[in-house]
Steps between C-alpha positions, in 0.01 A plus 500: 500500500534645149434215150648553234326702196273322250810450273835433673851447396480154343764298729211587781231370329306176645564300184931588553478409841307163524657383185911626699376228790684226541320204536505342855773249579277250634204344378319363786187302476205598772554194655837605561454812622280427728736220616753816553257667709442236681867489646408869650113528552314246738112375335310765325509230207252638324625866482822348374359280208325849398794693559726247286251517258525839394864528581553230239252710233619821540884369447395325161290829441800714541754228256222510255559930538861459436439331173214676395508812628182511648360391833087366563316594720684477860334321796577689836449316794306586853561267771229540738533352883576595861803669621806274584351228226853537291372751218864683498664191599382336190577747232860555663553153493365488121705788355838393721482150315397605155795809578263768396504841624244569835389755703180539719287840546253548811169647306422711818808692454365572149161624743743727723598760164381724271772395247372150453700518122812584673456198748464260166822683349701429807367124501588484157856624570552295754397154282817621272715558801417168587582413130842664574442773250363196237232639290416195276488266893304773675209458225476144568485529839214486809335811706303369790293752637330382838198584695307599162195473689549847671443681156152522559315862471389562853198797620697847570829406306644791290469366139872577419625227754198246449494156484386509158729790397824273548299163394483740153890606511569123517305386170695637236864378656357165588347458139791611366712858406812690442576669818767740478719477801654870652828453614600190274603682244855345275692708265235815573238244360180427685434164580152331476394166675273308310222355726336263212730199700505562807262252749304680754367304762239660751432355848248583766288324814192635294310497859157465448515362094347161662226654597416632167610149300228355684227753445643429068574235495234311274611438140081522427598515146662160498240180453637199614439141404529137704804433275663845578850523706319657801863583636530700225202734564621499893851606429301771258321606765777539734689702289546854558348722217514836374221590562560393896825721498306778380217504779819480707592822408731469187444666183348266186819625280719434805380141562565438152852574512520177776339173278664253697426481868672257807277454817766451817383363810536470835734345667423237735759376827632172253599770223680760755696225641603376138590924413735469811709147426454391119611776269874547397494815663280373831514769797629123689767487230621857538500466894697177484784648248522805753563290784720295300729775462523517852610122506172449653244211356118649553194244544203601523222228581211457268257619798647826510370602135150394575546712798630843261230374272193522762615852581582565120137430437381663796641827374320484137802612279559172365865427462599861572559472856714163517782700459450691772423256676752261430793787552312519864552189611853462408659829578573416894747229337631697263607771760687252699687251234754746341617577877484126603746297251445139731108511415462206215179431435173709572138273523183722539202227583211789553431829438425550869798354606835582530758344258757211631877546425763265471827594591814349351878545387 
């Protein structure tokens, strides 16, 4: 990845570009946004209210850009919590409603190279593909670069391909820079992305950060009073800090590119069983219309997701492996229907069962 010399042409300049951004169509109120999410991502209510919250400033941040040419201080986001939680699912979600360019990286893949700039390039290339070739949408829009956590130095590992080394590529494109992009050159001019807008949101399971939140987690320096909020000083004390992140493993200047953080959860049975019938886009839902298509109505009885659920949960990947799961239990029908036009309705009362068919004209 090559940025551009200390003075480039001026229509590449960060001024030029925030101030050629359009200001976003919709001006949605955190409530609202997390009301959005919530049509698409089951609990994790706290994650979202954080999440909306810095959504919502980062969008005024980027209007107050296009009239003043100048952005503040950006806040990055890490979303911290186990695998299958709804990290990705959330910022998809988020950048599909707001219509904002999105594209996800895998930070181990960054791990795998030598040519960690070349990796950020190509990310960056692909954000304004996904911009179709829009400059001015492509710097407003959100890289989400996943299992952050990895990008920890570890004994033995060649300096060049480090942890650290990439954590250190990342800081000056997430803080913000003109990246020229190879191969998007228009009328034999180069073309520079300006990273000043763009969101990057960080996510990682973080294995092993709760064990060193509760060896730090004492505000000592903090006297309290009887008419103190003591809720205050709890929710202080559960928060993760910087200085947590970096006896994880992360750099200080790295950490500091990631001010606001979302703590994901587990999911328990009643929230897998929610994922698989409630959203718009429900694995139930998407079953159903494929049957459907078929002629063919598709109940499934309530027991049968707290049976996927138990075995969801039993395989720790959170809602990863309903999918699978679900696709399981209902391919033996689907192999038969599309060969057997007189089959009406399909009922599936057990995941250790076999389904009951109607038969009709």
């Amino acid at each position: 990845m090559s940025t551009a010399p200390a003075t480039p042409d001026p229509s590449a300049t960060q001024d030029a570009a925030l101030a050629a951004a359009p200001a976003p169509t919709a001006r949605l109120t955190p409530k609202a946004i997390v009301r959005q999410l919530d049509l698409e991502v089951i609990g994790q209510d706290d994650a979202k209210r954080t999440l909306a919250v810095a959504i919502y400033s980062h969008q005024r941040k980027l209007e107050a850009a296009r009239l003043h040419g100048t952005l503040p201080s950006k806040s990055n986001i890490l979303m911290i919590g186990p695998s299958g939680t709804g990290k990705t699912l959330m910022c998809e979600a988020l950048a599909r409603f707001l219509d904002l360019p999105f594209v996800t990286a895998d930070a181990t893949a960054m791990l795998q190279t030598r040519y960690v700039n070349d990796e950020l390039e190509a990310l960056l290339q692909r954000l304004l593909d996904a911009a179709d070739g829009d400059l001015s949408a492509a710097q407003r829009g959100i890289v989400f670069i996943d299992e952050i956590d990895k990008l920890k130095a570890r004994d033995g590992q060649p300096a060049a391909v480090s942890g650290e080394s990439v954590q250190h590529a990342l800081l000056r494109v997430m803080e913000g820079s003109l990246v020229r992009l190879r191969g998007a050159e228009r009328d034999g001019q180069a073309r520079y992305l300006d990273t000043t807008g763009i969101l990057f949101i960080c996510g990682g399971a973080f294995v092993g950060l709760d064990d060193i939140m509760s060896r730090n987690r004492s505000y000592g320096f903090l006297s309290t009073e009887g008419t103190d909020d003591r809720t205050i000083l709890d929710r202080l004390n559960a928060r993760v800090k910087p200085t947590d992140l970096m006896l994880f493993g992360l750099i200080p200047e790295f950490t500091g590119r990631l001010p606001v953080v979302a703590r994901l959860h587990d999911l328990d049975r009643a929230a897998l069983v929610r994922i698989m019938t409630e959203p718009r886009n429900a694995l139930y839902r998407q079953c159903q219309a494929v049957f459907e298509a078929e002629g063919v109505e598709l109940v499934i009885e309530p027991r049968v997701f707290e049976e996927i659920a138990d075995l969801a949960l039993e395989y720790r990947t959170g809602a990863r492996s309903l999918r699978g799961i679900f696709e399981e239990l209902v391919t033996p029908m689907l192999y038969v229907v599309p060969d057997q036009p007189e089959i009406r309705r399909v009922t599936i009362t057990s995941l250790f069962a076999g389904p009951t068919v109607t038969r009709g004209r």
